[in-house]
N, C-alpha and C positions, 0 to 999 in steps of 0.2 A: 461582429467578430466571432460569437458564439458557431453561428449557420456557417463562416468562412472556415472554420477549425474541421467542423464537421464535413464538409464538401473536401477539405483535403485530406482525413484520414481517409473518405471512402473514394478516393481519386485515385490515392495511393497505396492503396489495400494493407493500411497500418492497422486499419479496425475491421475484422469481417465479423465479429459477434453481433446481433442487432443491441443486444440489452446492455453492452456499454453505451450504444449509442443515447439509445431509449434512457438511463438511468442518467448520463452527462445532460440532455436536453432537459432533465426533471428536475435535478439537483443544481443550485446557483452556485455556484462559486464566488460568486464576489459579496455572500455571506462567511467566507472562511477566507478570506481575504483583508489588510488593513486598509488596500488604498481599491474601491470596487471600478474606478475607471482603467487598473491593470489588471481586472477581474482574467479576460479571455484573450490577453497576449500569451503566447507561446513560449513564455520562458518561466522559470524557478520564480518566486517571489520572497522579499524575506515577511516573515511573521512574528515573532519574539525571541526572547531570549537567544539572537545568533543564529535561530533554526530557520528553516527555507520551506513554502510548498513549492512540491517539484513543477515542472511544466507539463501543461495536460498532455502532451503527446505522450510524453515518459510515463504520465498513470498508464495512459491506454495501453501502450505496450507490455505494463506487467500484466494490467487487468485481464487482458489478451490470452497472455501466454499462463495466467492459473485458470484458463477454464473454467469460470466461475459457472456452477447451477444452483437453482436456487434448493433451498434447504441445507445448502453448504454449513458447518460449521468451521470457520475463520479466523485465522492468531496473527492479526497484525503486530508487527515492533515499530512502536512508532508514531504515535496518531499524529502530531503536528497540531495541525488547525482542524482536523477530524474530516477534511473533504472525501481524502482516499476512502474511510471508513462508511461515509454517507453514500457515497457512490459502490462501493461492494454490497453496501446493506439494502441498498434499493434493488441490487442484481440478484441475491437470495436471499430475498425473502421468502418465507420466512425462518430461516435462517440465521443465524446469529455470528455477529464479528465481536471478537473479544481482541481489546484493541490495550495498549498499552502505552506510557509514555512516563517518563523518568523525572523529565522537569514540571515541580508542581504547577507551574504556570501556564503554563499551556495544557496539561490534564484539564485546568480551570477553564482555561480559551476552552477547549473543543466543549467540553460540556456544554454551553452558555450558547457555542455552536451549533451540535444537534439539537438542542433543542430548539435554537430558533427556527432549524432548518426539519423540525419533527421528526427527527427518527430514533425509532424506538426502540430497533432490532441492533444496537448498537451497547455492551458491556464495557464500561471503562476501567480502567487499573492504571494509579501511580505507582507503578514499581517500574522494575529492572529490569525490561523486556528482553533482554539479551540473553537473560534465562528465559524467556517462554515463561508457560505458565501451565506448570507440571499438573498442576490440582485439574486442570480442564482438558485434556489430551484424552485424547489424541483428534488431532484438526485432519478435515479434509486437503485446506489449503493453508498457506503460510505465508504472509508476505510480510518482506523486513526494508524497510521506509531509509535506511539509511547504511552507509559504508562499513558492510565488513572486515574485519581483518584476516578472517579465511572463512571458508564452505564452513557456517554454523553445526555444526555435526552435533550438538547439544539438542538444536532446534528439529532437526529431522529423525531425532528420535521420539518427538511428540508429535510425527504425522502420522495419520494412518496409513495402513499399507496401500500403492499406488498413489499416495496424495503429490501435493505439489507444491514445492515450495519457491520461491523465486526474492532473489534478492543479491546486491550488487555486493561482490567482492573485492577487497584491493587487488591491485597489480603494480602499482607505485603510482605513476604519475595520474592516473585515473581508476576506474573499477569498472570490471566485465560485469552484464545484468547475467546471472547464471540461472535458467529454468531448471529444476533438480527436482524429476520422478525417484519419488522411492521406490525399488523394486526388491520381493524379498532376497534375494543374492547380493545386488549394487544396488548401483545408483545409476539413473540415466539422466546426465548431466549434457544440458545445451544451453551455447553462449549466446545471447541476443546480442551484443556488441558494447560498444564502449562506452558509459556514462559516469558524471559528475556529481554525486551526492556529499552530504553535509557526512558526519565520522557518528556510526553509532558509537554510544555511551553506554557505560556498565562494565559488569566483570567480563563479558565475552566480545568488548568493544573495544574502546580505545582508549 
């Protein structure tokens, strides 16, 4: 199922970066997974506390659209099961994701995670990621793991100039994934289209 996934992002030109692909085939997933035989189906999984990881096509598509190189520094909101994080940190290495997650329990899960999964280049924080994480700023990239309630404009003032942030904002009955270049005048803001995420948490959440 893993090779079927892969044969239809590069079928359908959902992934043209090699080192997502190279970093997906490295990283197992169905280590940050509860149940490993829905390891490499194509949809959201639940994991604790009510949270979801998303379905691989939807990583690839952010992964895609922040451009990742290595030596990136990284501010995910979010960590979940830590997959997205292990898979970013296999893509710039060595570079560093500074990853964040609200619920102690799952901070817990990912740890317990990367490390079975070895990765090293990965910074953990239980806090409020919906603040970012002002002490470490400014990120290259930014990716925010769950349902905004508008464009974070807290969070892209912790990118660096040109960075990229990507993350899914409300619209009501679902949320647009919005790609957002910081530019020093605007913003150059592109909608990848419509998807389904779990409601970030915190003071700039829900």
């Amino acid at each position: 199922m893993k090779k079927a996934l892969i044969r239809y992002w590069l079928k359908s030109g959902l992934v043209k970066d090699k080192k997502i692909i190279d970093a997906f085939k490295k990283i197992k997933r169905e280590d940050f997974v509860l149940n490993e035989k829905e390891a490499y189906l194509d949809i959201a999984l639940p994991i604790l506390k009510g949270q979801t990881i998303s379905q691989p096509s939807t990583i690839v598509i952010m992964l895609e659209a922040l451009e990742l190189k290595k030596g990136d520094k990284v501010l995910e909101v979010g960590a979940g099961s830590g997959y997205n994080a292990s898979l970013i940190a296999e893509i710039i290495k060595p570079g560093i994701v500074y990853t964040t997650e609200i619920i102690k329990e799952l901070c817990d899960y990912t740890k317990k995670n990367l490390k079975k999964a070895g990765i090293k280049n990965v910074k953990m924080f239980n806090v409020d990621g919906s603040k970012g994480l002002d002490k470490y700023k400014h990120f290259d990239k930014i990716i925010i793991t769950a349902a905004c309630p508008r464009l974070p404009e807290n969070l892209i003032k912790q990118l660096k100039m040109n960075g990229i942030l990507v993350a899914p904002v409300d619209k009501g009955y679902c949320q647009e994934m919005l790609k957002v270049i910081k530019r020093r005048n605007k913003l150059d803001i592109k909608n990848l289209g419509d998807f389904v995420f779990v409601k970030l948490k915190g003071e700039f959440g829900y």
